[in-house]
FITORKE-94755 format. One line per field, with one value per atom (N, C-alpha, C): x, y, z. Coordinates in pm, whole numbers, plus 32768, in hexadecimal, padded with zeros to 4 digits. Layout:
<lumkols>
east = [X ...]
north = [Y ...]
up = [Z ...]
</lumkols>
This chain:
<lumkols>
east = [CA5B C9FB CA42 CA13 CA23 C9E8 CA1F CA4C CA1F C9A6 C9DB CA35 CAAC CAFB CAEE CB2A CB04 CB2F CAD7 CAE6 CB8D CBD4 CC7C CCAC CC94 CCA8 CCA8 CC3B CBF1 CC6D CC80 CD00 CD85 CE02 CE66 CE89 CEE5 CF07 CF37 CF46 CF7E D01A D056 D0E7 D101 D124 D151 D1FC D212 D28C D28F D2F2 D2E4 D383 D372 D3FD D3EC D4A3 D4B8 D52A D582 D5E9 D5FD D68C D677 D642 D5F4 D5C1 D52B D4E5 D471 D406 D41B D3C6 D393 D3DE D3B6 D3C4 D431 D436 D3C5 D3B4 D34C D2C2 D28C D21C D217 D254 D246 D1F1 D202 D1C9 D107 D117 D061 D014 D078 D047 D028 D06C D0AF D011 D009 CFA8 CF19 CF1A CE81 CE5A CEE4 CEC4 CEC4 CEE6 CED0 CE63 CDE7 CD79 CD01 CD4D CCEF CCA7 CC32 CC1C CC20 CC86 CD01 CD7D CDCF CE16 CE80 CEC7 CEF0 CF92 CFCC D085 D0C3 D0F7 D176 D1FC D238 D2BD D306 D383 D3D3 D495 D4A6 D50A D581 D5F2 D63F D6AA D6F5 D780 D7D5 D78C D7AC D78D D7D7 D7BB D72E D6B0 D639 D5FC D62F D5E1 D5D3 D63D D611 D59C D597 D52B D4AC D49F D411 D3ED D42E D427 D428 D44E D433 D3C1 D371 D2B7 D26E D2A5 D259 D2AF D336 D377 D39C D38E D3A6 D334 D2A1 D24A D215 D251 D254 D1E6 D1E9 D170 D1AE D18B D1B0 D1A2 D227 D238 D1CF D16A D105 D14D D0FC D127 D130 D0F9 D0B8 D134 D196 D215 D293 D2C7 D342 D398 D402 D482 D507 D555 D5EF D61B D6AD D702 D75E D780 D7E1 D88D D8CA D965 D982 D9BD D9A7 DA28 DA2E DA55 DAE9 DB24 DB9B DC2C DC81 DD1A DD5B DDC8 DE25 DE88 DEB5 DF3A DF99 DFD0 DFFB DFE1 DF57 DF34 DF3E DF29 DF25 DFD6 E01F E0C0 E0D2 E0AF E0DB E087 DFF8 DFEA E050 E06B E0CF E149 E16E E1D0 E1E9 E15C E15C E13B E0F0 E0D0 E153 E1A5 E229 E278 E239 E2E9 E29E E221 E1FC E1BC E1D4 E15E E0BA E07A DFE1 DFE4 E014 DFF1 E01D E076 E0A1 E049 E00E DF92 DEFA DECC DE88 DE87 DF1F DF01 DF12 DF2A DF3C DECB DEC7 DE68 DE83 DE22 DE4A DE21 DEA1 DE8D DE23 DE29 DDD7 DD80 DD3B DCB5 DC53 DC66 DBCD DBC2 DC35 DC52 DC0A DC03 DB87 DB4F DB00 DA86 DA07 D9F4 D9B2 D912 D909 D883 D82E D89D D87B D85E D88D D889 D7E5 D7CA D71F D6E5 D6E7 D6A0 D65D D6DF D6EC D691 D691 D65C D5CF D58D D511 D4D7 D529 D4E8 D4C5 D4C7 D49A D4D4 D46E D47F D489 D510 D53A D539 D4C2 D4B4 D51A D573 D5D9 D588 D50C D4F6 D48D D489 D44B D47E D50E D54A D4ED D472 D429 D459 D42A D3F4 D384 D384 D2C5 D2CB D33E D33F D334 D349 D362 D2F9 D322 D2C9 D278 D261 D242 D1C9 D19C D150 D0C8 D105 D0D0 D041 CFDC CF55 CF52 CEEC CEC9 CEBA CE9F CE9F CF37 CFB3 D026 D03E D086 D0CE D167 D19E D24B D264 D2C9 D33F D3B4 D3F3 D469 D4B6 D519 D54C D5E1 D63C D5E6 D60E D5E4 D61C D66C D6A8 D76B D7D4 D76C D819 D801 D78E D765 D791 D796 D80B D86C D8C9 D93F D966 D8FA D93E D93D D8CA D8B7 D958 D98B DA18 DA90 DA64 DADB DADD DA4B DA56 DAB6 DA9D DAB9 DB4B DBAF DC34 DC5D DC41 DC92 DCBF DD57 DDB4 DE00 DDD2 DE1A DDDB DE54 DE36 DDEA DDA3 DD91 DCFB DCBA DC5C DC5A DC8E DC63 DBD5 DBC4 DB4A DAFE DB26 DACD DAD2 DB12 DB02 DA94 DA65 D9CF D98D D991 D91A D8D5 D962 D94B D8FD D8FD D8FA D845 D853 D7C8 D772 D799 D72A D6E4 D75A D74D D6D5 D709 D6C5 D622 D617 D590 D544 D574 D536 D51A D555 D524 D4B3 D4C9 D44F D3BD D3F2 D35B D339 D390 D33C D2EA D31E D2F5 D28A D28C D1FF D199 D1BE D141 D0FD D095 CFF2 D017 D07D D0AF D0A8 D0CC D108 D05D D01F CFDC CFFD D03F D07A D04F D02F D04F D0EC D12A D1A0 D1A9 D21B D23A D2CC D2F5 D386 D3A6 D3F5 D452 D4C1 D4BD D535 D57D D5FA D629 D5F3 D60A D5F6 D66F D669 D6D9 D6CE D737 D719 D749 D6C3 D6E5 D6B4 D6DB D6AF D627 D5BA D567 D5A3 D5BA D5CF D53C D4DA D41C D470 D46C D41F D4D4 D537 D5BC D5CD D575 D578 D598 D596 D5E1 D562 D557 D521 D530 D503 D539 D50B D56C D523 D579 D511 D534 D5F8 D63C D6DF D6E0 D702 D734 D7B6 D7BA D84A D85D D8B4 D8C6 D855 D848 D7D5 D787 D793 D74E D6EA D6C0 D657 D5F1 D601 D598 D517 D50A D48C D446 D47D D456 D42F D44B D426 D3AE D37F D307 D27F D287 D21A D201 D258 D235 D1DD D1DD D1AA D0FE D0B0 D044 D023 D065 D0AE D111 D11B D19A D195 D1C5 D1B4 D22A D229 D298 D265 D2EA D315 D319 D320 D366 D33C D397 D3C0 D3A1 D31E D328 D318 D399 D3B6 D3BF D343 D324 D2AF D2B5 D222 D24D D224 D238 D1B6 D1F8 D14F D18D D118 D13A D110 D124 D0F4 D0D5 D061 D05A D057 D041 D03B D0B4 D108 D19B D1C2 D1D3 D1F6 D287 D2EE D384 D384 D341 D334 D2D5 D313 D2B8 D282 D1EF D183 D10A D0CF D05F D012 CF9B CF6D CED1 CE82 CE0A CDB4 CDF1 CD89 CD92 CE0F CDEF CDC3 CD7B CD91 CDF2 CDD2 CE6A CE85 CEBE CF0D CF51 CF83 D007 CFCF D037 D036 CFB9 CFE4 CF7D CFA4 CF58 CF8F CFC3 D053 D070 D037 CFD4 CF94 CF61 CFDD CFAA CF34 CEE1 CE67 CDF0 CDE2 CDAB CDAE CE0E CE10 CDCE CE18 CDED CD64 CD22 CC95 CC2C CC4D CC02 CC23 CCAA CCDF CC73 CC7D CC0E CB4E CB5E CAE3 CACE CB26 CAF2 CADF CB4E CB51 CAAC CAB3 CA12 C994 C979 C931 C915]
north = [32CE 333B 33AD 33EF 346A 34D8 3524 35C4 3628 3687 36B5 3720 3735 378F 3825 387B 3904 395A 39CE 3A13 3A0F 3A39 3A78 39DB 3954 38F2 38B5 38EF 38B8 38D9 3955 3978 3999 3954 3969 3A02 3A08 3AA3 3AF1 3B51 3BA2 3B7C 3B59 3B94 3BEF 3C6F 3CFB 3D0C 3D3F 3D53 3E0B 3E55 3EE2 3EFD 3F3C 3F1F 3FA5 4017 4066 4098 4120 4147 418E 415C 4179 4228 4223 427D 42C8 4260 4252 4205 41FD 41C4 4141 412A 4064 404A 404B 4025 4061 40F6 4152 40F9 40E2 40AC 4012 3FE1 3F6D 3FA8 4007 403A 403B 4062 4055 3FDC 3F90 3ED7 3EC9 3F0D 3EC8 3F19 3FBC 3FE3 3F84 3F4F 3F11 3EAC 3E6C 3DFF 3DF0 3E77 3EB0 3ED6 3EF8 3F0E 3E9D 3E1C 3DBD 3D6F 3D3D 3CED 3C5A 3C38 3C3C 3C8A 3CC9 3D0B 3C7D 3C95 3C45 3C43 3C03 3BFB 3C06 3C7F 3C9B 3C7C 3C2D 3C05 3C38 3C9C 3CB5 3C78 3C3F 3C14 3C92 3CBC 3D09 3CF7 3D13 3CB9 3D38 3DC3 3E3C 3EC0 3F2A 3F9B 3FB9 3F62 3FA0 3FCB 3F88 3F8E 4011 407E 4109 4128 4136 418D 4158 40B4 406F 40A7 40C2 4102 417A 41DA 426E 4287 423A 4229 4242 421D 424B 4298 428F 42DC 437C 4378 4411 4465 4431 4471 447E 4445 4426 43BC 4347 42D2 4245 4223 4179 411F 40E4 4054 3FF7 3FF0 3F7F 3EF0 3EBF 3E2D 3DDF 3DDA 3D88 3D54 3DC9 3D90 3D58 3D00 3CAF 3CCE 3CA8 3CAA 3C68 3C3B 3C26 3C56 3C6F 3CCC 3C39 3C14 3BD5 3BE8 3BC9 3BE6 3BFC 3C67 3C76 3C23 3C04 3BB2 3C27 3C3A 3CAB 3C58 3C9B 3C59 3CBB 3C66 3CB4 3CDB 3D28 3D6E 3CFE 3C9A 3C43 3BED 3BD6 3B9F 3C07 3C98 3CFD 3CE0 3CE9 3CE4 3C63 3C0E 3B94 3B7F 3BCE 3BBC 3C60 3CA7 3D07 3CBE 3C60 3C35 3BDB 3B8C 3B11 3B74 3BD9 3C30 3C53 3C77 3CE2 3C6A 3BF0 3B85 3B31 3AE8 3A8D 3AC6 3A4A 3A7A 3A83 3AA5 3A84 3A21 39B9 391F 38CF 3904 38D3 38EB 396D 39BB 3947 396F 3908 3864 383E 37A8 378F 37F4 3817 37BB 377B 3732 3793 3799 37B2 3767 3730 36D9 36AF 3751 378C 37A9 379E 37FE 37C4 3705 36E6 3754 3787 37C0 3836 387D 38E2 390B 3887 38A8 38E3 3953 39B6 39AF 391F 3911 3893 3846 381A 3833 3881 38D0 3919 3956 398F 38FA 3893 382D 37FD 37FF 37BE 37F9 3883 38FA 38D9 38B1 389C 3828 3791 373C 3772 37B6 381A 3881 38CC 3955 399F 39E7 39EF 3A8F 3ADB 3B67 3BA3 3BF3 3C86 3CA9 3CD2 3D64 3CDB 3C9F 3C40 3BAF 3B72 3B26 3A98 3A8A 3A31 39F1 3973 3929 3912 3940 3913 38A6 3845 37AB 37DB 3789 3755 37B4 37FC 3850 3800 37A5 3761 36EA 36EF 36D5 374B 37DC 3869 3858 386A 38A4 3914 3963 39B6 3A14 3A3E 3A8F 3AB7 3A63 3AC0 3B25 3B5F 3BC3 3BC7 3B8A 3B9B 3BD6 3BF5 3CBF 3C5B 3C81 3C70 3D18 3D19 3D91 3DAE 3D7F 3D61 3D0C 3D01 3CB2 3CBC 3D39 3D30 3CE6 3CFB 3CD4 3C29 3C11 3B9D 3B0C 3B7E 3B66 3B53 3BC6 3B96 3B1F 3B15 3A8D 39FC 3A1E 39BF 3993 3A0C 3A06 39CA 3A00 3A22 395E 38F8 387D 3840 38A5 381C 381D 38A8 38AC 38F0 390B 392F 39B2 39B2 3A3F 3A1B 39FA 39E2 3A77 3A9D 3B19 3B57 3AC2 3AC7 3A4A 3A52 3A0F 39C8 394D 38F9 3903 38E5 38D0 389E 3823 3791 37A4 37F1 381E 388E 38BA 3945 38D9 3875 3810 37D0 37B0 3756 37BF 3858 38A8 38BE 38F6 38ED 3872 382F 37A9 37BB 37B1 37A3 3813 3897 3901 38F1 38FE 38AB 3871 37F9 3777 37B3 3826 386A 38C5 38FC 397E 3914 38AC 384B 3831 37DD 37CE 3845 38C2 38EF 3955 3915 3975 392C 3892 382B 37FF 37DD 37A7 3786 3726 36E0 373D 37C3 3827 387E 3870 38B7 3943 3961 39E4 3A4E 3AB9 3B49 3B49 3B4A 3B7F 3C05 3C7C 3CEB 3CD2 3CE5 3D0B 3D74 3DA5 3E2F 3DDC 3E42 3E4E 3EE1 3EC2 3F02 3EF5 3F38 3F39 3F2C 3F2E 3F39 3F6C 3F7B 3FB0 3F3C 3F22 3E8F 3ED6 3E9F 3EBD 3E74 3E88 3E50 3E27 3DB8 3D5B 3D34 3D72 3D96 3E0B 3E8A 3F01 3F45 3F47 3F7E 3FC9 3FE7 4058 4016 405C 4053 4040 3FA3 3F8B 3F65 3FCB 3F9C 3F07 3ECD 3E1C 3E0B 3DB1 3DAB 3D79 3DAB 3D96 3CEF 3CCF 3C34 3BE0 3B87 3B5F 3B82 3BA1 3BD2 3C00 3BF6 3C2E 3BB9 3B34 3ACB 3AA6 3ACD 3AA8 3B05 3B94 3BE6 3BD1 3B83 3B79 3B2C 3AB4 3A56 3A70 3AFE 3B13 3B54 3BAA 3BDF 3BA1 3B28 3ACC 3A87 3A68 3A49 3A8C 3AEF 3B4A 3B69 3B98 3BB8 3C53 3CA1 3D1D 3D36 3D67 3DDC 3E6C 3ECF 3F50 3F8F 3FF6 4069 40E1 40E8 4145 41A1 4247 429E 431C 436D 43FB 4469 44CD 455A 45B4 45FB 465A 4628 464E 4619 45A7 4581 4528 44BA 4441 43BD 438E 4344 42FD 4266 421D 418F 41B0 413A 416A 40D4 40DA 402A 4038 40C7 40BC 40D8 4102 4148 40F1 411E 40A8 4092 409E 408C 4053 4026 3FDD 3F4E 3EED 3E72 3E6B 3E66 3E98 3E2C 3E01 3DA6 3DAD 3DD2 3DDC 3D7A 3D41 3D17 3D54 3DA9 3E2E 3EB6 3EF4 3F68 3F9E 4015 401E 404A 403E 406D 40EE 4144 41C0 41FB 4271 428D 42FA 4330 4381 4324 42A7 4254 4273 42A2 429F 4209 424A 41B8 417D 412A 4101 4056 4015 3F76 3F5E 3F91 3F74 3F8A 3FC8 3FA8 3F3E 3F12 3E7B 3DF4 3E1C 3D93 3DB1 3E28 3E27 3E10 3E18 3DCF 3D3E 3D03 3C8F 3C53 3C90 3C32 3C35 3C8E 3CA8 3C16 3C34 3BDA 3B30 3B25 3AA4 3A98 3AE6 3AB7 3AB0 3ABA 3A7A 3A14]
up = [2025 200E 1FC4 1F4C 1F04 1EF4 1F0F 1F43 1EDC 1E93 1E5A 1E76 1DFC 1E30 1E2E 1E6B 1E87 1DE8 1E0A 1D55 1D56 1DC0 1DC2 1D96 1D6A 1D70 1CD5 1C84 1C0F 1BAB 1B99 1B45 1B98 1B58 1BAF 1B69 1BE0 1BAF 1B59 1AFB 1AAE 1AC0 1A3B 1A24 19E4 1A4A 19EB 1A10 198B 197D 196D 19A6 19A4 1969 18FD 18C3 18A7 18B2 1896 1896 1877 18B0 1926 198D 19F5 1A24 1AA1 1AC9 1A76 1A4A 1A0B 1A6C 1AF7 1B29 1B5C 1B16 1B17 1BDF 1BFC 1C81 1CC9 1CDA 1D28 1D2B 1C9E 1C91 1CAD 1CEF 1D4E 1DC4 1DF6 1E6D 1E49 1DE8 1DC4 1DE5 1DC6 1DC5 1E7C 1E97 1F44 1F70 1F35 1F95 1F67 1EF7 1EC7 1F10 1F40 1F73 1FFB 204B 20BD 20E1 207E 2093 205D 203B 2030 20B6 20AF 2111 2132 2186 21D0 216C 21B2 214F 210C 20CC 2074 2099 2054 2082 200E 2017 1FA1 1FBB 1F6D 1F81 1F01 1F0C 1EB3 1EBB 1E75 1E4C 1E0F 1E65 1DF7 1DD7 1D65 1D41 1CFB 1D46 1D17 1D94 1D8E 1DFD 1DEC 1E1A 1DFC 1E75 1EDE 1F80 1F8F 1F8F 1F95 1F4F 1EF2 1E7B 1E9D 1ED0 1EF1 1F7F 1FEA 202C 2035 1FF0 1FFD 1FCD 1F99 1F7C 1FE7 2042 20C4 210F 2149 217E 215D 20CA 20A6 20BD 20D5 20F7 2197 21D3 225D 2287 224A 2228 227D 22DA 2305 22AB 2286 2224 223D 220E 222C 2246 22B1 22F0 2271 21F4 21BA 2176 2166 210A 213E 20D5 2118 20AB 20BE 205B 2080 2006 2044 1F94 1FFC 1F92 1F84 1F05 1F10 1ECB 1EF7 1EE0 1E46 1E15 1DB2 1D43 1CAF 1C67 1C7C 1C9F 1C94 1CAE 1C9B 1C75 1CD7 1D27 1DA0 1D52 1DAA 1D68 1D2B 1D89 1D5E 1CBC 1CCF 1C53 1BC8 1BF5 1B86 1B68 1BC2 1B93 1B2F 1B6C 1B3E 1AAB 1A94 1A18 19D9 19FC 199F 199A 19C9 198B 1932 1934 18B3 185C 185D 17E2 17BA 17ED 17AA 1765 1799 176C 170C 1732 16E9 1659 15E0 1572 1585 1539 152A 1531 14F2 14F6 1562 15C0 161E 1691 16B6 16F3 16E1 1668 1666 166B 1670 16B0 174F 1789 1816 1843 18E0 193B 19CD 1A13 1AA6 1AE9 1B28 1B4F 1BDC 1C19 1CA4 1C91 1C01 1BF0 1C4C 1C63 1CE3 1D40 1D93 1E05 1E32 1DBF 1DB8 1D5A 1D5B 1D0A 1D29 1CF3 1D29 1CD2 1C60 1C47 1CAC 1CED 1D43 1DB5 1DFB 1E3C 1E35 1DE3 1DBA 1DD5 1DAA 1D85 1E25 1E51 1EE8 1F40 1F49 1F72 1F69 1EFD 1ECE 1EDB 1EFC 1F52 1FC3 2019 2093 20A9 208B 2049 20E0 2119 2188 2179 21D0 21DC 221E 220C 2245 22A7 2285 22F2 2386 235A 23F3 2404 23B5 23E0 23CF 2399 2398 22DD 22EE 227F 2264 21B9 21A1 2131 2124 20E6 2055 2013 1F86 1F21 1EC6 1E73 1E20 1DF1 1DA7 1DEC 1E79 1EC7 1EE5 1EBB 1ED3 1E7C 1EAA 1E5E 1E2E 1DEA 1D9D 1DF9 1E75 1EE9 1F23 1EC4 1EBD 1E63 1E7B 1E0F 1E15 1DC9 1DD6 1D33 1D92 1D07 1D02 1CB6 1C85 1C49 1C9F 1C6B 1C75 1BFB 1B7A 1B0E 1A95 1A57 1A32 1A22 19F1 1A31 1ACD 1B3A 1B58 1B3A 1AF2 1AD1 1A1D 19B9 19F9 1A2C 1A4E 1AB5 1AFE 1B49 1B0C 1A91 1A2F 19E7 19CA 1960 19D2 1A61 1A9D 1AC9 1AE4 1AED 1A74 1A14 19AF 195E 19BA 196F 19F3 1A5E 1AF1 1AD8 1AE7 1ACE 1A5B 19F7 198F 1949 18D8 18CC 1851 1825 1780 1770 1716 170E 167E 1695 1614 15C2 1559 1528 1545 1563 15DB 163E 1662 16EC 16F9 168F 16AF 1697 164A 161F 16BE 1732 1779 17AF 17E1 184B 1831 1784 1772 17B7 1768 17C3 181A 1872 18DF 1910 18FD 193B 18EF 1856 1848 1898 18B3 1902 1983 19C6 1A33 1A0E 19AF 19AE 1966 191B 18FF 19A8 19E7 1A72 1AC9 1AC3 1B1F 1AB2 1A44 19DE 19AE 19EC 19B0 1A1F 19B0 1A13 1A76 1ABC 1AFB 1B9E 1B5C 1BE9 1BEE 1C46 1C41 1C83 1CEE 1CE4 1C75 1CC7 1C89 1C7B 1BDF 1BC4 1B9F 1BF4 1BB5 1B94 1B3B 1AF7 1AB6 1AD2 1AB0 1A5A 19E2 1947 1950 1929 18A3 1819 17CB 1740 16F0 16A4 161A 1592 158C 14CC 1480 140A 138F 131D 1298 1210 1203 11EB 11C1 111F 1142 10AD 1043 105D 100F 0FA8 1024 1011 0FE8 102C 1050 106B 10B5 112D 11A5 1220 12C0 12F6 1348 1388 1438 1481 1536 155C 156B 159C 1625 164F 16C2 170C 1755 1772 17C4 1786 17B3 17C9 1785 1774 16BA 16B8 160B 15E2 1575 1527 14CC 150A 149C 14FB 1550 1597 15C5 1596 15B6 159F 1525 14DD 1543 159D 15CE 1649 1685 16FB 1701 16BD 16C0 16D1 1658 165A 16CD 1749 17AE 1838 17FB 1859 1831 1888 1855 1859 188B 187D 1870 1809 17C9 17E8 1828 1837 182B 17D2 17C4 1819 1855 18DF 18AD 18A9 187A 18D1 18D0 1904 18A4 18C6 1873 18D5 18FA 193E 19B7 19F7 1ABC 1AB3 1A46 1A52 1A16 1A79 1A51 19F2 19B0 195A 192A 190A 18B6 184A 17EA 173B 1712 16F2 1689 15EF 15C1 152A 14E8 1547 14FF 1457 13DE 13AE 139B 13C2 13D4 1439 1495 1528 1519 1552 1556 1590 15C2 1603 160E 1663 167A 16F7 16F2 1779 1752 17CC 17E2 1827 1883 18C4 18D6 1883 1863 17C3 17C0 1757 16D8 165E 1603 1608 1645 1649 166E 1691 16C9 170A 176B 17FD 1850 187A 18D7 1977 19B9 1A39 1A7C 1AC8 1AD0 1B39 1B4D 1BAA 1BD9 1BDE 1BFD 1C2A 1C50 1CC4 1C5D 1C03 1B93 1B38 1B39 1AF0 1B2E 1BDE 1C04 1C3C 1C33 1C51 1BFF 1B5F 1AD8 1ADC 1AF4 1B1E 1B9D 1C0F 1C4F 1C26 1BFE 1BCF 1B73 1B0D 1A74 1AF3 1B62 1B80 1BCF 1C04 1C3B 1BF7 1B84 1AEE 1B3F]
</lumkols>
């Protein structure tokens, strides 16, 4: 027997990407998402992923105003892609002795040991909450009545680079080739049809030459700079973050910014407000 399915069901969820420079907001406005879906009926489950100091700032959304963390959200912080003292010595010393060419043919031999994109991966076959010690199973099982963050994609990246050359202190050419891939093949999974999930992701930006126009274009921070182009198109939101004075805003028309949205409209000083998106978002699904 078949079911029809519920409007929150028909379209899977929005992938927005909130890309900016730090202290532009991006993290804070996770909290919008959490309250929208705190006031849905049944409220909804936000799960955020962080691979960066974000737990404060998502929390002072409610705590700085004297507000209870809604039940609704979960999270785990995971260990970040970083190098011990030990490993920082031991790469200053191949730096001081060895050539470039010697650097780049370097292997580590320990890099399985902590791999810190596996590590995320693992995490996400059952996605294991911090603040209630529970598991809510495999993301990729999740309906459209989730919402999972990622925050963010830089620290990401780095566990991306840090799988694919360890503590070695230098990055071959084929070696960004392998890292890209790889990290690709993650952001297609968790941005295609496949995931119905609400995706939020938080960026850096960067500075590139527009090789058109030759002017300075902000694209999104990744691994190097040969894959910016490729990240945007995965997303079904693009939003630029930005800071004027005390007031946060998003921007979709900026034109030095790569920009794409499906439910807001084109302009700048947008209040930043997730709960507007996914409320045209459920709307359009119940058609």
């Amino acid at each position: 027997m078949t079911t029809e399915p519920t409007p929150a069901e028909v379209l899977a969820g929005p992938k927005i990407l909130l890309q900016g420079d730090s202290g532009t907001g991006k993290s804070y406005a996770i909290g919008t998402a959490v309250d929208w879906a705190a006031r849905q009926t049944p409220p909804r489950e936000v799960f955020i992923l962080f691979t960066e100091p974000g737990l404060e700032t998502v929390l002072g959304y409610w705590r700085d105003r004297n507000l209870p963390v809604p039940e609704n959200l979960h999270w785990h912080v995971v260990p970040g892609a970083t190098l011990d003292l030990a490993a920082l010595t031991d790469a200053a010393k191949k730096v001081g002795t060895l050539t470039f060419q010697s650097l780049t043919n370097l292997v580590d031999g320990d890099r399985g040991k902590n791999n810190p994109a596996f590590k995320i991966l693992e995490a996400l076959a059952n996605f294991p909450c911090d603040r209630t010690g529970k598991k809510f199973g495999n993301i990729g099982t999740w309906g459209s009545d989730k919402i999972f963050a990622i925050d963010s994609l830089s620290e990401l990246a780095n566990a991306y680079e840090k799988m694919t050359i360890g503590n070695k202190p230098v990055m071959a050419q084929n070696e960004y080739g392998v890292a890209q891939t790889n990290l690709l093949n993650f952001l297609r999974y968790v941005c295609g049809t496949a995931s119905k999930f609400t995706l939020l992701m938080t960026a850096h930006l960067q500075k590139q030459v527009n090789e058109l126009t030759g002017g300075t274009t902000l694209m999104t921070k990744a691994i190097g700079k040969a894959m910016s182009d490729d990240v945007p198109r995965l997303f079904s939101e693009v939003l630029f973050c930005y800071r004027e004075g005390t007031n946060w805003y998003w921007d979709t028309s900026a034109t030095n910014v790569v920009t794409k949205t499906r439910y807001l409209p084109i302009q700048s000083k947008i209040k930043p407000d997730l709960g507007v998106i996914l409320d045209k978002w459920k709307a359009r699904g119940s058609v």
